[in-house]
N, C-alpha and C positions, 0 to 999 in steps of 0.2 A: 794672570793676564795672558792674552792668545802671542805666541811668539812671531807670528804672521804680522799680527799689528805694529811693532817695535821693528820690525825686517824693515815693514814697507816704511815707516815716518824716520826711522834712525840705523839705517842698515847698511853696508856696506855702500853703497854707494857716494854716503857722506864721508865713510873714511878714505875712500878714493879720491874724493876731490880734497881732503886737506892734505894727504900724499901730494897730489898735482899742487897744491899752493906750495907747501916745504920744497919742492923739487926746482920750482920758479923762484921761489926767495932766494936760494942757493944760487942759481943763474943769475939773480940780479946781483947778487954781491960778487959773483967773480968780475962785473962789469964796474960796479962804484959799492963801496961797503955800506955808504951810510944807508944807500936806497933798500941795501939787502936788510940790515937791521930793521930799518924801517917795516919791511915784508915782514920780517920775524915775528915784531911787535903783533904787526894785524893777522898774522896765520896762527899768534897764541890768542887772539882774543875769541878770534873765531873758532877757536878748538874751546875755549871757555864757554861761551855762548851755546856752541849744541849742547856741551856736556849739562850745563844748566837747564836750556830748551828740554834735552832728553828727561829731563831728572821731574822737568813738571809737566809734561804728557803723561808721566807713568803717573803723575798723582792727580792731573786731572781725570784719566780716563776711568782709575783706580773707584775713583771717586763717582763717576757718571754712571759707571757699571752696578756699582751698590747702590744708589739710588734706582736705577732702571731695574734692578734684580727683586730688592724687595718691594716696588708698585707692583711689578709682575705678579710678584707672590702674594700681596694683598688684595689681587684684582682676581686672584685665582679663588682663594679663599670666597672673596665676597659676592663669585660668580658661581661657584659650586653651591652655597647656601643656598642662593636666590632661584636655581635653575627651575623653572616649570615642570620639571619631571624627577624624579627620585632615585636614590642611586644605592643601590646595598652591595659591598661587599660581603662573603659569606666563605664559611667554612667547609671542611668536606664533609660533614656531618650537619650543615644545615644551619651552624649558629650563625649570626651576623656579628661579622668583625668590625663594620662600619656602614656608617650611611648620612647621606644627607640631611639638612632639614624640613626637606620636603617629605620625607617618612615620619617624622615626628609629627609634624599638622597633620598626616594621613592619621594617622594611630594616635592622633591625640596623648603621642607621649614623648616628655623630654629626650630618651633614649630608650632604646631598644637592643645594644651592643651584649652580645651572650645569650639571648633569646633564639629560641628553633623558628623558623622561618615558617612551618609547616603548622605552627601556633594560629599563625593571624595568615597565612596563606594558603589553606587547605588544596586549593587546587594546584598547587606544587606537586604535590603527590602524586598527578595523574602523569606529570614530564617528566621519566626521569631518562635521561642519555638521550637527548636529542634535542636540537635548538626549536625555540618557537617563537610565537605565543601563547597567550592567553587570557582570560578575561576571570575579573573577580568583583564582585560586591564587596565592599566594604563600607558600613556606615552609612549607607544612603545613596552610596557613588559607586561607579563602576571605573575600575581601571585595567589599563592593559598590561601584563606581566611581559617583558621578553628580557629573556634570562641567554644566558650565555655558561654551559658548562665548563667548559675548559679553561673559561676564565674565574669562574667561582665571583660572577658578576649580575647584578639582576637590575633592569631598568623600568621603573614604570611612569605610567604617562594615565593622567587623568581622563577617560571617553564618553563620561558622563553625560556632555551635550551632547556629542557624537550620537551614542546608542538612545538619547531619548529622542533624536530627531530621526534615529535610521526606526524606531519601534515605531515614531507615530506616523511615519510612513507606510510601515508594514499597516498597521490600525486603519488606514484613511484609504487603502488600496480598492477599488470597488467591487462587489459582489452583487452578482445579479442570482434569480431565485425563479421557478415558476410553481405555482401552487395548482394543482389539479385535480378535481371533484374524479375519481375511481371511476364509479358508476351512475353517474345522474341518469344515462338514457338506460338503463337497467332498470331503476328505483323507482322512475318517473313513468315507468309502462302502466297505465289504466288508471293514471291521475288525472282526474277533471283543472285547467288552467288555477285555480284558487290553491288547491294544495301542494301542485307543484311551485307557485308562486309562495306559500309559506314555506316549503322545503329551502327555497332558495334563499329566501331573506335568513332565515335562522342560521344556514351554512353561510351569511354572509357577513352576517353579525357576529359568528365566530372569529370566522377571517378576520374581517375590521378590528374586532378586540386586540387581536394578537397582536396584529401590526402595529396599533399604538402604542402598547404595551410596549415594546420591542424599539421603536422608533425609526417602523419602517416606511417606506414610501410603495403602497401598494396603487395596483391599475388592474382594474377588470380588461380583461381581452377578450374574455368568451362567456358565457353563461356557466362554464365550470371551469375556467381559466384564468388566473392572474398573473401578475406579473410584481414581481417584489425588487427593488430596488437598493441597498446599502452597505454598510462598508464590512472589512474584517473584522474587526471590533465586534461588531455586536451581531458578526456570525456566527462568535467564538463562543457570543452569549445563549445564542439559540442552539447552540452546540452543547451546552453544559445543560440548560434546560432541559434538552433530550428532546426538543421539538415538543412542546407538551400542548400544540393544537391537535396533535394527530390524536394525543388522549380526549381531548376535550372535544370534539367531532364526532370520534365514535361513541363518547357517551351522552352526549346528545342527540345523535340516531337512534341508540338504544330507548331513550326515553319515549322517543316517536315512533318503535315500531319500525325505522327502518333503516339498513343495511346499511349508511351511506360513510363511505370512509376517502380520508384525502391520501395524497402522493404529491412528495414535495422535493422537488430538482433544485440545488446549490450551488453554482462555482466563482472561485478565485484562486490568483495568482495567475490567471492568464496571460501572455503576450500583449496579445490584444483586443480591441472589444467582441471584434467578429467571434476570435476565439472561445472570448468568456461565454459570446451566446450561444454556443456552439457547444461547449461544457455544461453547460445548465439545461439542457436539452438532451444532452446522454446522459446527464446524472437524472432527468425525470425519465429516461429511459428507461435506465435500471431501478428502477424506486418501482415502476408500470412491470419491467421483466422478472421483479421480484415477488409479485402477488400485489402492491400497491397498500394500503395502510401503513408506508414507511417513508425516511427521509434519506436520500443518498446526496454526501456532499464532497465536493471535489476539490480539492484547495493543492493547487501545483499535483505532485505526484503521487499526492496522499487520495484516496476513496475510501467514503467512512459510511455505514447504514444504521438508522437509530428509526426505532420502533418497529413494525412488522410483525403487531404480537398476533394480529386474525389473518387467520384463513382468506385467500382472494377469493372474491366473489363471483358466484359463477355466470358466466355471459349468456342469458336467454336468445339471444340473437344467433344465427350463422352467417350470417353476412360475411365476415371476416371470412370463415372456415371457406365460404362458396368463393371468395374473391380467390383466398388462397390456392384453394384447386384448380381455375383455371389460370393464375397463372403454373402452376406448378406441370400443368397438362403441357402449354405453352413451349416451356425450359425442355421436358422429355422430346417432344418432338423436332424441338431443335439441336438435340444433342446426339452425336453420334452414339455412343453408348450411356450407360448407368452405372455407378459404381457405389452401393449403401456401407455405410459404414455403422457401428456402435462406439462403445466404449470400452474400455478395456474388461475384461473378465464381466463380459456379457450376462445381463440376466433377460427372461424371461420376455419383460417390457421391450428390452430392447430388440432381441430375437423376433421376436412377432410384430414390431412394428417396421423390424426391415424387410421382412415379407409381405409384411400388405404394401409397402413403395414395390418392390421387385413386382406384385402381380400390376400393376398400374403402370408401370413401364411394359409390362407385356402385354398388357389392354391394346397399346401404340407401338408394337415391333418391333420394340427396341431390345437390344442385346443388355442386361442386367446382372450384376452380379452381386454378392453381398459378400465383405470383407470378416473372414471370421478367425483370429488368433488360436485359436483350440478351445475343446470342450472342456466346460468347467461340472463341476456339480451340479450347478444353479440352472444348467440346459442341458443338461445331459437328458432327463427323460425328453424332452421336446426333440432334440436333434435324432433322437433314433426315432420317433414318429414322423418327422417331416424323410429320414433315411428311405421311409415304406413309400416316398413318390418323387422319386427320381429325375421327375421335371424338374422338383424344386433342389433338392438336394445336391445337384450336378453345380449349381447355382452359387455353393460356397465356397472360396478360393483365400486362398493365405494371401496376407500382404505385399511376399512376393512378386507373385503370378499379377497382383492387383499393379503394382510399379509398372509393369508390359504392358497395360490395356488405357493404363492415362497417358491423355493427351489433352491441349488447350480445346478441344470440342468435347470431354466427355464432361458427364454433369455426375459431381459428385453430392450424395445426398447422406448427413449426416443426420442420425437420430439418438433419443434420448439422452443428450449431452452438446453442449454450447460451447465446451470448452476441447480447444486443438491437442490441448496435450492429454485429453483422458482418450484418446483415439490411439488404436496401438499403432498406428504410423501414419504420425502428422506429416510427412513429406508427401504423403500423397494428396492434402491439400493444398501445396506450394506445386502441384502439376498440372493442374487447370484451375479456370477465372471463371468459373461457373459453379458453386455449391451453395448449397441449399441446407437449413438449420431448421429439425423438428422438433422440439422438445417441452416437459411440462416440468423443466424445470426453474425453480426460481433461479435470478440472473444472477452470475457473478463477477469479479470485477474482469477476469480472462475469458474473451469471446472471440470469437471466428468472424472478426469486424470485418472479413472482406466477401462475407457470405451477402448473396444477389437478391435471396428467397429466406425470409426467418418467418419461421412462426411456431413463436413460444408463447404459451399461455398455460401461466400457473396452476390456474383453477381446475384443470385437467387432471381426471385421476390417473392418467398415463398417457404416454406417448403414442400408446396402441389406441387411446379412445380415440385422439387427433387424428391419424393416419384412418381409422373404419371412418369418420366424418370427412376426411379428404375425399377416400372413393364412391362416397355416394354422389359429389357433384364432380366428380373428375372425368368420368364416362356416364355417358347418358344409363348403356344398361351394364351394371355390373355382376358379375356371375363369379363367386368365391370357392373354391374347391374348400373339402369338408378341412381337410387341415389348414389348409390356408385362414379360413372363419377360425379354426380353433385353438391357433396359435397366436391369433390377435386377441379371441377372447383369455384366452391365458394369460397374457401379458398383463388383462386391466382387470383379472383377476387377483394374480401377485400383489398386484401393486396397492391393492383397494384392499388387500387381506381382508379376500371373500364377501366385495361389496359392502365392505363394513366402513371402511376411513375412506374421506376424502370424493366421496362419491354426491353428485348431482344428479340431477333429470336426463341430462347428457349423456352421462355415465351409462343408465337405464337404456335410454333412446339407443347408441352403439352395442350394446350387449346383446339388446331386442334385435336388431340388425343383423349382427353377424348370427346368431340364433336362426333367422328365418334363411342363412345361405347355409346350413347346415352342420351349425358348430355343434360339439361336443361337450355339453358340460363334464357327461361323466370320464368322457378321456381326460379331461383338463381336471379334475377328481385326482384319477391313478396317475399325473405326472407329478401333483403335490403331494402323493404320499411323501411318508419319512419311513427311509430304514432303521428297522431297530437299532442297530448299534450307533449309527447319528442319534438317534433321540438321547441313548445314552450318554452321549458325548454332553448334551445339548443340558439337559438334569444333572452335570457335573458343572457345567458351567455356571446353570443358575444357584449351582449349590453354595456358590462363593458371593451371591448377590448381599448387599447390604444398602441400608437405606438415608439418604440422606437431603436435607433439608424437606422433611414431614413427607415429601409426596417423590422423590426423586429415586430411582433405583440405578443402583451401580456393582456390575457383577465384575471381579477383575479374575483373569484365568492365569493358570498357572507357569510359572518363567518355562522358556525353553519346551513350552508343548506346543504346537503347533497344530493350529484348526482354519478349516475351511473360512473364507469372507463368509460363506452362505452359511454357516453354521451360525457365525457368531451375529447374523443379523437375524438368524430363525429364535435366537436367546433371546436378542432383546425385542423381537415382537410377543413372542413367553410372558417374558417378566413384565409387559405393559396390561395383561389379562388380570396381574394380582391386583386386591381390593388396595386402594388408595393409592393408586401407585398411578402417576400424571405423565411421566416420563421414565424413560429408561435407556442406559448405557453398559454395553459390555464390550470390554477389553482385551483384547487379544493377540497373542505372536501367529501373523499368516504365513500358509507355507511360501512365503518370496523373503521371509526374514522382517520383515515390515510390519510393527505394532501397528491392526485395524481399530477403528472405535465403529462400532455401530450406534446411531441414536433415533430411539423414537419417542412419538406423541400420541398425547391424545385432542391435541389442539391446544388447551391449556398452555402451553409454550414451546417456544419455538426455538426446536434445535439446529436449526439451520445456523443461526445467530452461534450458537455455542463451538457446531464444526467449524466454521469461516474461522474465530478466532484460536482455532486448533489445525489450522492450515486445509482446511477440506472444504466441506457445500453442501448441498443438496436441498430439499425441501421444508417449509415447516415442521411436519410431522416425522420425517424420515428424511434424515443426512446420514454423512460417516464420514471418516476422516484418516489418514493415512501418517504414523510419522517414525522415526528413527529412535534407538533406546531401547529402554528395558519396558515392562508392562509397570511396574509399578511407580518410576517415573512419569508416564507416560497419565497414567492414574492421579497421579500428584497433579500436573499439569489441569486435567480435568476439574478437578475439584478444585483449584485452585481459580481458571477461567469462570466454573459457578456461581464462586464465591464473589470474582469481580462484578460478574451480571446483578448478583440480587443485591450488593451496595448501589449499583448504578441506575439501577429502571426495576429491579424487583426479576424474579424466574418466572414467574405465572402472571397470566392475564388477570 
């Protein structure tokens, strides 16, 4: 019993006041004895009376205490049983020393005392030295783990509603969609009203199928535009489908003879609606910036692209190309100077298409310069031909010298490449609010969103064919110096490897072009020779080629040797000449220490797809890709990314 409690009800204070009675009884009897006796009498009874008092306080309280002690402990008991959430103690090694009954209903088992925790908690495993939580399936239900180390204590809490109300939130959030005919006004050229009226009902009838399929709410907008309506749910579903209208559209063009493929824009998890429409218009951006027969979908801060397996179609019109020029004339003249930029370890394409902008800025007086990091292999015979005319040549300036001449009025003009960081110095795009994006390459998800002037168009067999089509409507009469023609035609020589890939009417028409201002085929000849000892290099490399899935070639080169980019992309356009052979990849240590992949095609499919998920880009037929490691890692990875493509949607068209 507390000695506190006994002080305060029978403590000194009562012995003090029977002191003071004895000390008065005394006083009364020196006055009259009988009265002092009398005192006597009642100051013994009253010392009888506490002593008794005292004697049953201690056995009532005695008594009150054990009673209030053991409800406690039975309300303890029968409140730990009952608790909504579950309680394990645990050992240092994971066994459970104890636990409530609320783990037993979990586990469906009487006890679980000496079992590993890490049995029926796998996700234990991933915590270990630091507080959380966590979440676990068990049985049907989801619960939350939050464990406490130090105490060798784990508490869980049933989330089951929780998490099926927070998912079919996620599920019910809305996704908006637009579906877009590629090229109707292409397809539809020299159609009398009757067959482009069946063109369109057949592409419509596609549409419609799908979307009931699907359970979507579709709305015509345009004669090759829709508008799709529905939630994440069953985006997730057109998602695992793989979008399989884009298949079913092109094979039914096919049946008809013609070309006609769709492009389909996706997003959710927007803020808000403005935004979502707003994301579903850059994702049919990029699906159009990619060549168009694909699906790009945006969902928060994920961008995903599924199908893409044809070729973009090529645009009989120049409309765009003539809009493009003058505005592009426009921009020059109102720019103090000109500043052309490429991509890093410049080739050819890119070389000759910043010289035909540079002659176009000089068409209108303007002071132009082209950004050029050093000569590589890939331009070396070109830059000692452009060395022999000193107009142009004066013309190339290090990134340095380029930092002194920007300013918010110069117009910078970037070519074959969309992306800021394949620039050897993206700061000099953060120094003026004026650039301009030329490229024929298919889009990727990192773009120069603050460019004034884009035009990208896939279909192009180079960035040099677009720039020879700029200058014919950019100045009324244009006059080409012999290198100047032949360093453009270079470019969409390289690139078309000799007029043979990737080449349209267009292609022809620019070629013809700069031809009639005095290009060079045969100089453009002796700049693509090969030195022997590259060739040699090049027959070692293919020496290591092997073959895999029937039509796929894969050359991996040797650890710690070190070869040219341009090498190892002159290998795998080689190994695309061997019989069966549909694509081709070769692997290399470059001299920056950086395993290169080069990838080509023959259309049959699309390595574009294969780089993007190997951190790189580029075109259908010809990408490449950049990454850290050894070559045979690097190899592994390859063949690994294949192997996910052909379970997913198949490698060939």
């Amino acid at each position: 019993m507390p000695k506190f409690l006994i002080k305060r009800w029978h403590g000194m204070h009562q012995l003090w006041a029977f002191v003071l009675i004895i000390v008065l009884t005394i006083a009364l009897a020196w006055y009259d004895w009988i009265w002092g006796l009398l005192g006597l009498v009642f100051a013994a009874g009253v010392g009888v009376y506490s002593l008794l008092a005292e004697r049953a306080f201690r056995r009532d309280l005695k008594k009150y205490l054990g009673t209030m002690s053991y409800r406690v402990k039975k309300a303890g008991r029968e409140i730990t049983s009952e608790l909504p959430f579950g309680i394990i103690l645990y050992t240092e090694d994971n066994k459970v020393e104890w636990h409530n009954s609320f783990v037993s209903r979990m586990l469906e088992k009487e006890s679980v005392i000496g079992e590993s925790m890490d049995e029926f908690f796998p996700a234990l495993s991933q915590a270990k030295e630091r507080e959380g939580t966590l979440d676990a399936a068990i049985g049907g239900s989801v619960y939350e783990l939050m464990f406490r180390f130090d105490e060798r204590l784990l508490y869980i809490r049933d989330i089951t509603q929780r998490w099926q109300l927070a998912k079919r939130y996620e599920e019910e959030k809305l996704a908006l969609g637009i579906v877009m005919m590629d090229n109707l006004e292409e397809v539809t050229q020299g159609m009398d009203d009757q067959q482009r009226s069946l063109l369109l009902s057949k592409a419509t009838a596609e549409i419609t199928e799908w979307a009931s399929k699907f359970h979507l709410y579709l709305k015509r907008l345009t004669s090759d535009r829709y508008l799709i309506i529905t939630d994440q749910k069953t985006l997730k579903q057109l998602e695992l489908s793989r979008f399989v209208l884009l298949d079913e559209v092109r094979e039914m063009s096919a049946e008809i003879k013609i070309p006609m493929t769709l492009s389909i824009g996706f997003a959710a998890g927007a803020e808000s609606i403005v935004e979502l429409g707003q994301w579903a218009q850059t994702s049919l951006d990029f699906a159009l910036g990619r060549g168009g027969d694909q699906a790009a979908v945006k969902v928060g801060q994920r961008q995903s692209f599924y199908g893409g397996k044809s070729n973009a179609v090529e645009k009989r019109t120049r409309v765009r190309a003539r809009v493009v020029a003058h505005a592009l004339r426009d921009l020059i003249k109102e720019s103090e100077n000109v500043v052309i930029m490429g991509h890093k370890m410049p080739d050819m394409d890119s070389i000759g298409a910043a010289v035909g902008v540079l002659k176009a800025a000089q068409m209108f007086n303007k002071e132009a310069f082209i950004v050029l990091e050093g000569v590589n292999p890939a331009v070396q015979k070109m830059m000692e031909m452009l060395k022999e005319e000193e107009r142009i040549y004066k013309r190339f300036i290090t990134p340095e010298q380029a930092m002194g001449l920007m300013d918010r009025g110069t117009l910078a003009v970037v070519v074959d490449t969309h992306k800021s960081s394949m620039v050897k110095e993206p700061k000099l795009l953060t120094l003026t609010d004026k650039i301009v994006v030329v490229d024929h390459h298919r889009r990727g998800e990192e773009f120069i969103n603050n460019a004034i002037l884009v035009y990208m168009e896939p279909y192009a067999s180079s960035t040099c064919e677009l720039v020879t089509e700029l200058l014919q409507y950019i100045h009324d009469r244009v006059m080409l110096d012999v290198r100047e023609s032949t360093a453009l035609l270079a470019g969409i020589t390289v690139d078309t490897k000799s007029f043979s890939l990737r080449t349209g009417s267009r292609t022809f028409e620019a070629a013809s072009f700069l031809r009639r201002n005095g290009a060079d085929s045969m100089l453009v000849q002796r700049m693509l020779k090969e030195d022997l000892a590259e060739y040699i290099k090049k027959a070692e490399i293919i020496k290591h080629a092997e073959i895999v899935h029937e039509h796929i070639a894969i050359a991996i080169t040797e650890q710690d040797r070190q070869y040219s980019q341009l090498l190892i992309a002159q290998s795998a356009d080689t190994l695309l000449n061997m019989t069966d052979v549909l694509a081709s990849f070769v692997i290399g240590q470059r001299q920056d220490g950086l395993i290169g992949i080069s990838a080509r095609s023959l259309g049959h499919m699309n390595v574009q797809v294969v780089m993007e998920r190997m951190g790189g880009g580029g075109h259908l037929t010809n990408a490449a890709a950049q990454q850290e490691g050894t070559v045979a890692e690097v190899a592994a990875r390859l063949k690994q990314v294949l192997q996910d493509i052909d379970k997913e949607e198949g490698l060939f068209e």
